[in-house]
C-alpha positions as CSV (number, residue, x, y, z in Angstrom):
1,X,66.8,67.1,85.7
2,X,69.2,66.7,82.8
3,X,72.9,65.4,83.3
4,X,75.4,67.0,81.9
5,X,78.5,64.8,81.2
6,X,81.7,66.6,79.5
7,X,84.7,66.1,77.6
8,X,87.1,68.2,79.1
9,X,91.2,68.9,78.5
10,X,92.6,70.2,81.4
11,X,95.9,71.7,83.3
12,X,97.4,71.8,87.2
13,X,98.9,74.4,88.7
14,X,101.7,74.3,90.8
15,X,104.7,75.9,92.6
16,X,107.2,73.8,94.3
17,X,109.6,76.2,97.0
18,X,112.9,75.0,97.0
19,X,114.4,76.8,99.9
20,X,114.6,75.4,103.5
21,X,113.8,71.8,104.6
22,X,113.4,68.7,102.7
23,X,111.3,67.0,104.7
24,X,109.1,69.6,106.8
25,X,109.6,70.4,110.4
26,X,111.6,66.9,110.9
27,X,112.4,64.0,109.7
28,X,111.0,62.0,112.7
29,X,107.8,64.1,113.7
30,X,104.6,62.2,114.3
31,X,101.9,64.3,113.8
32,X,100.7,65.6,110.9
33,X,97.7,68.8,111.0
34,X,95.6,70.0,108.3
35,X,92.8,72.8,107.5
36,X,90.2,71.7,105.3
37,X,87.8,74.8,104.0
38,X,85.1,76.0,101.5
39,X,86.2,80.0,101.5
40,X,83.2,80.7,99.0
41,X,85.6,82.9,96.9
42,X,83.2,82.8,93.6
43,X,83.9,86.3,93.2
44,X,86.5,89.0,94.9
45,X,86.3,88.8,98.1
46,X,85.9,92.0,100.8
47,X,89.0,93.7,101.4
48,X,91.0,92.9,104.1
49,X,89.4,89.0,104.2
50,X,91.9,87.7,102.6
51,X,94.7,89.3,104.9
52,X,92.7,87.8,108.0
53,X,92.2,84.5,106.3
54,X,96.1,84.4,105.7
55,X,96.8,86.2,108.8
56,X,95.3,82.8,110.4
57,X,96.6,80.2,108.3
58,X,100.2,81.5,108.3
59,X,100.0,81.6,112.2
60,X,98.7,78.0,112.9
61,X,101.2,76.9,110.1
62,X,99.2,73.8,109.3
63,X,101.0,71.1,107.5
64,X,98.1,70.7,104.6
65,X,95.9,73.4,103.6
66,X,92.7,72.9,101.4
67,X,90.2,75.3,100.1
68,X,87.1,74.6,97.8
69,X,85.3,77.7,96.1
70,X,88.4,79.5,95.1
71,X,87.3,80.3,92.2
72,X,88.4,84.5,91.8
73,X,91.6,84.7,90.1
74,X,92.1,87.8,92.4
75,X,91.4,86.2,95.5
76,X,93.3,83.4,94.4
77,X,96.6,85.5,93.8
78,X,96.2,87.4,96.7
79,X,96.4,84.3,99.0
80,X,99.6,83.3,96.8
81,X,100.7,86.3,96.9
82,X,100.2,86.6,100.9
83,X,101.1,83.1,101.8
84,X,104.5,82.2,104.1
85,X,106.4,80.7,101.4
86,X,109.0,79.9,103.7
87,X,106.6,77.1,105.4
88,X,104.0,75.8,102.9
89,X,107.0,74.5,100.3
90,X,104.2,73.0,97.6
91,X,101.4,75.3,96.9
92,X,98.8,73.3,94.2
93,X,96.7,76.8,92.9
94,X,94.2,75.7,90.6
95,X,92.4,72.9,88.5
96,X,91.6,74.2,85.2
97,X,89.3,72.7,82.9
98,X,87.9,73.9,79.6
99,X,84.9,73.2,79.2
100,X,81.4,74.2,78.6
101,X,80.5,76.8,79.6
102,X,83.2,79.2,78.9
103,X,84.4,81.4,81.2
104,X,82.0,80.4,84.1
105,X,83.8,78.6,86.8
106,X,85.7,76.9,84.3
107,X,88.3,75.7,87.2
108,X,87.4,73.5,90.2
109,X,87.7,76.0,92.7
110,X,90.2,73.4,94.5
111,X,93.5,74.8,96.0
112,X,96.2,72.8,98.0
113,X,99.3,74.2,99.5
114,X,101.6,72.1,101.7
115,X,104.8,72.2,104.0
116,X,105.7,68.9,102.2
117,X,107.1,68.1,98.9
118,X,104.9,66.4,96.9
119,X,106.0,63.2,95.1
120,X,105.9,63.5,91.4
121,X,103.0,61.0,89.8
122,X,103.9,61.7,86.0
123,X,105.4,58.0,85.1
124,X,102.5,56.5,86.9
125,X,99.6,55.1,84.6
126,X,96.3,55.6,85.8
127,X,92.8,54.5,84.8
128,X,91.9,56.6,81.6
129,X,88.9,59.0,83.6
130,X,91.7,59.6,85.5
131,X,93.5,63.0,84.5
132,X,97.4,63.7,85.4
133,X,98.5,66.8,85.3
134,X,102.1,67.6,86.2
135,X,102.1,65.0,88.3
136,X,99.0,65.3,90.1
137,X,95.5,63.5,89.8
138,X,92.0,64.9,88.9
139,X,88.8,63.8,87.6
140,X,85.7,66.6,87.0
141,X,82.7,65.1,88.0
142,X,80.2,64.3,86.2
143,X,77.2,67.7,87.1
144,X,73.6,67.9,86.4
145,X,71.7,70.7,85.9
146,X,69.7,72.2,88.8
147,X,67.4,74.5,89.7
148,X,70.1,77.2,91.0
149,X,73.3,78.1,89.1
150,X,75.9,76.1,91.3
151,X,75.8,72.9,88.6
152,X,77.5,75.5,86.7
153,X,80.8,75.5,88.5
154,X,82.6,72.0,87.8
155,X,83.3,70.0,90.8
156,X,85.9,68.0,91.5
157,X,88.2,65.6,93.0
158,X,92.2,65.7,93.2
159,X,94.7,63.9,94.5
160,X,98.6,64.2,95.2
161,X,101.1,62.3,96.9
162,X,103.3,64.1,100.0
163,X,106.9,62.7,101.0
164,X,106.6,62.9,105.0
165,X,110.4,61.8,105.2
166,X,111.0,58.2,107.5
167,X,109.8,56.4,104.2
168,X,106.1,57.6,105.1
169,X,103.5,58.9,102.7
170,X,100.4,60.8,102.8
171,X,97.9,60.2,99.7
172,X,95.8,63.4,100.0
173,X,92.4,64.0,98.4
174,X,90.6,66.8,98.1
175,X,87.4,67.3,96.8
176,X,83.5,69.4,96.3
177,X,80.1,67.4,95.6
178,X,77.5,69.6,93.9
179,X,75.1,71.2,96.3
180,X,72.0,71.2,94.6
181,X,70.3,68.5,92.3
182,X,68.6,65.0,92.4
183,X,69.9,62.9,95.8
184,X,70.4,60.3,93.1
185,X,73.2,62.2,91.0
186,X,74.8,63.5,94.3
187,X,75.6,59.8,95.1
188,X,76.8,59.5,91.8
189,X,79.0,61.8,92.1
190,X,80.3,60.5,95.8
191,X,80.6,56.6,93.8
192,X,82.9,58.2,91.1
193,X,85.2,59.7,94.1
194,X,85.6,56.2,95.8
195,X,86.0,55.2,92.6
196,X,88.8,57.6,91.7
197,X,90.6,57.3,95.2
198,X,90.6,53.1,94.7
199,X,92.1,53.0,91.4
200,X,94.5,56.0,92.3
201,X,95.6,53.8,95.1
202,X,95.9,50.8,93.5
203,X,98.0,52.7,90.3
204,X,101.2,53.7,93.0
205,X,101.2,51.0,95.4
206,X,101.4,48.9,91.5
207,X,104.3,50.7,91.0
208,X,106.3,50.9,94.4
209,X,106.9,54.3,94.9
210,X,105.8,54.2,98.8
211,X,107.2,50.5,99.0
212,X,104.2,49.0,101.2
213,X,100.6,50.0,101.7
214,X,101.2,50.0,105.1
215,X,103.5,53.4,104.6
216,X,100.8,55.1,103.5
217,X,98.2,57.3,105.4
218,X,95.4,58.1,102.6
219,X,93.0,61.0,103.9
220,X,90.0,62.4,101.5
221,X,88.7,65.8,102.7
222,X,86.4,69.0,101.5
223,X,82.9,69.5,101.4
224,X,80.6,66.9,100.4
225,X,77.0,68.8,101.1
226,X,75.9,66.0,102.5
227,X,74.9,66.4,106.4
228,X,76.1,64.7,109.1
229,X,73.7,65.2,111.6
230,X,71.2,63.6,109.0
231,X,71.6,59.6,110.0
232,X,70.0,58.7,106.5
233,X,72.3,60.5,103.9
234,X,75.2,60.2,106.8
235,X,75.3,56.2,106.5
236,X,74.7,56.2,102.8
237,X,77.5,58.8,102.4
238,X,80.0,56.5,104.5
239,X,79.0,53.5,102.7
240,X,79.4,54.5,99.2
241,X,82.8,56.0,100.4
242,X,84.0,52.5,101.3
243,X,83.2,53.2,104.8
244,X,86.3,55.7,106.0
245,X,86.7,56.6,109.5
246,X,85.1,60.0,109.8
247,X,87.5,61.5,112.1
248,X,85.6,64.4,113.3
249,X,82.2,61.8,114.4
250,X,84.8,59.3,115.8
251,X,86.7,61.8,117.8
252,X,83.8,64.2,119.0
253,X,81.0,61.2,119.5
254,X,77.4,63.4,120.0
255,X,78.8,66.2,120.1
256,X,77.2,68.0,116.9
257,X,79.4,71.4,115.6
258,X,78.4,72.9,112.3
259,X,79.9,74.4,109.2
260,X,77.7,75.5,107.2
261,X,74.5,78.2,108.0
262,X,72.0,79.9,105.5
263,X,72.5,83.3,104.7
264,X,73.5,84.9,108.5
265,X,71.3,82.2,110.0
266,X,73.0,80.0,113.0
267,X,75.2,76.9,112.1
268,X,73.0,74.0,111.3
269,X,75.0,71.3,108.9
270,X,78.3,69.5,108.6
271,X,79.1,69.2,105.3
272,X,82.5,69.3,105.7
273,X,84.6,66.0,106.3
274,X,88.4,64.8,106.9
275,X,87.7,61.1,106.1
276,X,91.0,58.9,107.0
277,X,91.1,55.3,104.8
278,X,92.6,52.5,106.8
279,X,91.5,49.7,104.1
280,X,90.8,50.0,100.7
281,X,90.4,46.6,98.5
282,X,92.9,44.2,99.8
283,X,95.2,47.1,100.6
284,X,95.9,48.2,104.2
285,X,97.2,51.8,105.0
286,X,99.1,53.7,108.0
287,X,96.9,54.2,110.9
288,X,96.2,57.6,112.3
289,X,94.6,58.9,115.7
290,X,93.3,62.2,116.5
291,X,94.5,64.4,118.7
292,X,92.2,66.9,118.0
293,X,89.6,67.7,115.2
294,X,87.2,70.6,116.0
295,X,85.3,73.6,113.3
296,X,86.8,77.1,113.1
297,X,85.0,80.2,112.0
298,X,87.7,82.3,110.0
299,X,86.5,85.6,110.7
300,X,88.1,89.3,109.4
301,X,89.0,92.4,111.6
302,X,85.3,93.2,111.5
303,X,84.3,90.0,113.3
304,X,82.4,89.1,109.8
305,X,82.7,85.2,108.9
306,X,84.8,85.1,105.8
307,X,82.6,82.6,104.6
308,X,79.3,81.3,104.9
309,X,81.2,77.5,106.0
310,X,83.4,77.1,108.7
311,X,86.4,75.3,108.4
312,X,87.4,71.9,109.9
313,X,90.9,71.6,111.5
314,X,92.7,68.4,113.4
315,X,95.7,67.1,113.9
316,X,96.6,63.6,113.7
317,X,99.2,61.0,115.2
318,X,101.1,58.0,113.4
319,X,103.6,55.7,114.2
320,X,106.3,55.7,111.5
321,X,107.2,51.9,112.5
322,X,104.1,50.0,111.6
């Protein structure tokens, strides 16, 4: 196999929705709830997916949204175009990066959208392999070339900081690991996101913005392609991570559920992850606890599975007085 390591200039999207409330559905709440999902949009989607997928999310009005694989510009303005903007205030569209090869999944296929504000990370310095965008974090992963075409889309890991009112932050990461290739280069991969989420880390609490560690819940999601249910790759996985809780494994003990199957074949991985960090270096973070964390197949009016993953949802508790 034959890495392929870029130089890449690169651009955020964003929109920022300035009407309604500052700080979400209150100043005081304790719970926080989030959707993490590969929607495999590489190309346009069938019709009326997109208006089930949005159907769904604008119903369950999760707090943080994340997709990886939105890669169709038209899917990708469709769910803009569909989403509640009246709820999810910061809506983070796209990672762009040009680079070889042109015009083939030259973004990251990463999209965030929020129901709150994002703090803005421009005057913050970060470690040079560390791109800042608008005020938001990235790095493109370093791919190697594979035996099927999915090296060729650039994966990804990006970061932004959210202003859950009560002097309370959430550091949010979100993030795809190449699917196919050498075990060897996925782990490289997984060692530059620890890497990118420790230096990240230590760059704002440097410069104050969330005042302590301890005001800070830092959560790392997406899909990994790593199984879960495999104890081998599982442990190595939580190692090289720095050994995050994985919420879903904590919360659910044996109980195995899936989100990702072959072709129309039955569930039979967990690749998918909300990882919550409650130490990082010296640094110790906001605790969370799970009230629930459980997979959902988005499906369309058809009963089809919009995608060949299902998503992982949970919602989480915190005490704002630590």
């Amino acid at each position: 196999m034959i890495a392929v390591f870029l130089e890449s200039c690169s651009t955020i999207d964003y929109m920022s929705i300035k009407n309604g409330p500052a700080y979400g559905r209150s100043n005081h709440a304790d719970t926080i709830s989030l959707l993490t999902y590969n929607i495999k949009a590489i190309y346009d989607k069938e019709e009326g997916q997109v208006d089930s997928l949005m159907q769904y999310i604008n119903k369950s009005t999760f707090d943080f949204v994340l997709f990886q694989e939105l890669f169709d510009e038209s899917t990708r303005d469709e769910i803009i175009d569909k989403t509640d903007t009246s709820f999810y205030k910061t809506i983070i569209s796209r990672v762009d990066y040009n680079s070889f090869p042109e015009l083939i999944f030259q973004d990251a296929g990463l999209y965030l959208m929020a129901h709150y504000p994002r703090v803005d990370l421009s005057d913050i310095n970060f470690a040079d392999d560390i791109k800042n965008s608008n005020g938001i974090i990235h790095k493109i992963l370093d791919k190697e070339m594979s035996k099927t075409n999915d090296f060729l889309a650039n994966k990804s890991v990006m970061g932004s900081l959210f202003n859950l009112g009560d002097s309370t932050f959430l550091f949010l990461f979100n993030t795809h690991v190449q699917a196919i290739g050498r075990r060897e280069h996925k782990l490289f991969q997984i060692q530059q996101i620890y890497s990118f989420i420790q230096n990240s880390v230590a760059a704002v609490i440097k410069k104050g913005v969330a005042g302590s560690p301890l005001n800070m819940i830092v959560i790392l999601a997406g899909d990994f392609n790593n199984n879960a249910y495999s104890h081998e790759t599982y442990s190595i996985l939580l190692e090289t991570l720095g050994n995050p809780r994985d919420l879903h494994m904590e919360h659910n003990g044996n109980k195995e559920e899936y989100t990702f199957r072959f072709g129309s074949g039955r569930g039979s991985r967990r690749f998918d992850y909300i990882f919550s960090y409650d130490k990082i270096s010296n640094y110790n973070f906001k605790k969370v606890s799970v009230d629930y964390i459980n997979t959902k197949d988005i499906k369309d009016a058809q009963n089809r599975s919009i995608s060949d993953h299902s998503a992982l949802k949970t919602q989480l508790n915190f005490d704002r007085k630590d």
